[in-house]
C-alpha positions in Angstrom: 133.4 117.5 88.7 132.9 119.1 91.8 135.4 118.8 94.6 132.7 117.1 97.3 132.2 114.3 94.6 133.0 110.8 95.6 132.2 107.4 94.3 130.0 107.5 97.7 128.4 110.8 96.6 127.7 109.4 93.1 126.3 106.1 94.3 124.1 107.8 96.6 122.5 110.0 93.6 121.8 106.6 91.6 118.6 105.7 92.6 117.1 109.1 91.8 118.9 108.7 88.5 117.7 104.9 87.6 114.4 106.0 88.5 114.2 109.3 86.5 114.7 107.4 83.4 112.7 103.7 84.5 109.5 105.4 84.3 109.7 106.2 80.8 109.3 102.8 80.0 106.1 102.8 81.4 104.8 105.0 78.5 105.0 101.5 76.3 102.0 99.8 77.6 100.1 103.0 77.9 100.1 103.9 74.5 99.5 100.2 73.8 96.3 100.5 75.3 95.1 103.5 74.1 92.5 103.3 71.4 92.8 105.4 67.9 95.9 107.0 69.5 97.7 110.4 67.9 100.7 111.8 69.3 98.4 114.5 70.4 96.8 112.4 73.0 100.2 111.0 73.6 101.0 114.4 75.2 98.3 115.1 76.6 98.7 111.7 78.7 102.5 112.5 79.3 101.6 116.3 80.1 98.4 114.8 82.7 100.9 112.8 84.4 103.6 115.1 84.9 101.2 117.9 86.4 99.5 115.0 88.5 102.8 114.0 90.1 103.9 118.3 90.1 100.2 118.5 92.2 100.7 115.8 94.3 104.1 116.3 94.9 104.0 120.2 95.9 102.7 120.1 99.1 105.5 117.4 100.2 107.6 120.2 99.2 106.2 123.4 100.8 104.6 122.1 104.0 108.4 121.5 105.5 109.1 124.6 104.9 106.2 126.9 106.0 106.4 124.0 109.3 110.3 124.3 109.9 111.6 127.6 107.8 115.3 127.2 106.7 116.3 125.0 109.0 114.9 122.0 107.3 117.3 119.1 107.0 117.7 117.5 103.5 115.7 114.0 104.4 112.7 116.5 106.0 111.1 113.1 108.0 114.6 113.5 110.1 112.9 117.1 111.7 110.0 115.1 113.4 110.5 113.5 116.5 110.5 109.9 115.7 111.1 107.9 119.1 107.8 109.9 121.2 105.5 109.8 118.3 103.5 107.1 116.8 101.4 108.5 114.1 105.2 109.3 112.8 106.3 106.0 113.2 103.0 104.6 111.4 104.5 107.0 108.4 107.3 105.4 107.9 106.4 102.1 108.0 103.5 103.0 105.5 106.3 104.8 103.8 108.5 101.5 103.4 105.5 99.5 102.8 105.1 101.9 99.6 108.9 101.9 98.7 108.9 97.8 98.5 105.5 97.9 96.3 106.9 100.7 93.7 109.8 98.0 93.1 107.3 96.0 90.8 105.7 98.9 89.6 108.9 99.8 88.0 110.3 96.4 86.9 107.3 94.9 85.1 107.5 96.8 81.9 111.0 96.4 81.8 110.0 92.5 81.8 107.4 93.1 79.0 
């Protein structure tokens, strides 16, 4: 364990945990609904998704950088000037707006 860990620390990390293994359960109703399905075109769905989220997901990860070089905090939103800047401020209610939808997203097949 390292020495920085705390029950804070730990209980900050869960969500990213929970929701690393919650979207496996979405592969259920997937497979369900695929016709004449193989495990080969079980991969090949699990492999599309995972290079679809790797695509999508890259440029959230690189644009910080190239924008703000090393100095880029860990939350990256928190190096935009929020208060003088509305197209900003639209982000993150859009981004909220999205956070409070993916809660269904993830609890209906656990409902199923």
């Amino acid at each position: 364990i390292p020495t920085e860990a705390s029950f804070t620390n730990v209980l900050a990390k869960l969500p990213v945990f929970i929701f690393a293994f919650t979207c496996h359960e979405n592969m259920f109703p997937c497979a369900t609904d695929m016709k004449d399905r193989t495990q080969k075109k079980l991969d090949i769905v699990a492999v599309s998704a995972e290079l679809t989220g790797f695509i999508i997901f890259l440029p959230a990860v690189i644009f910080p950088y190239l924008t703000f070089g090393f100095h880029v905090e860990p939350n990256y939103l928190q190096n935009i000037d929020f208060q003088n800047n509305i197209p900003v401020q639209i982000g993150y209610v859009a981004l909220s707006i999205g956070v409070l939808c993916s809660y269904a997203l993830q609890v209906v097949p656990i409902v199923r």
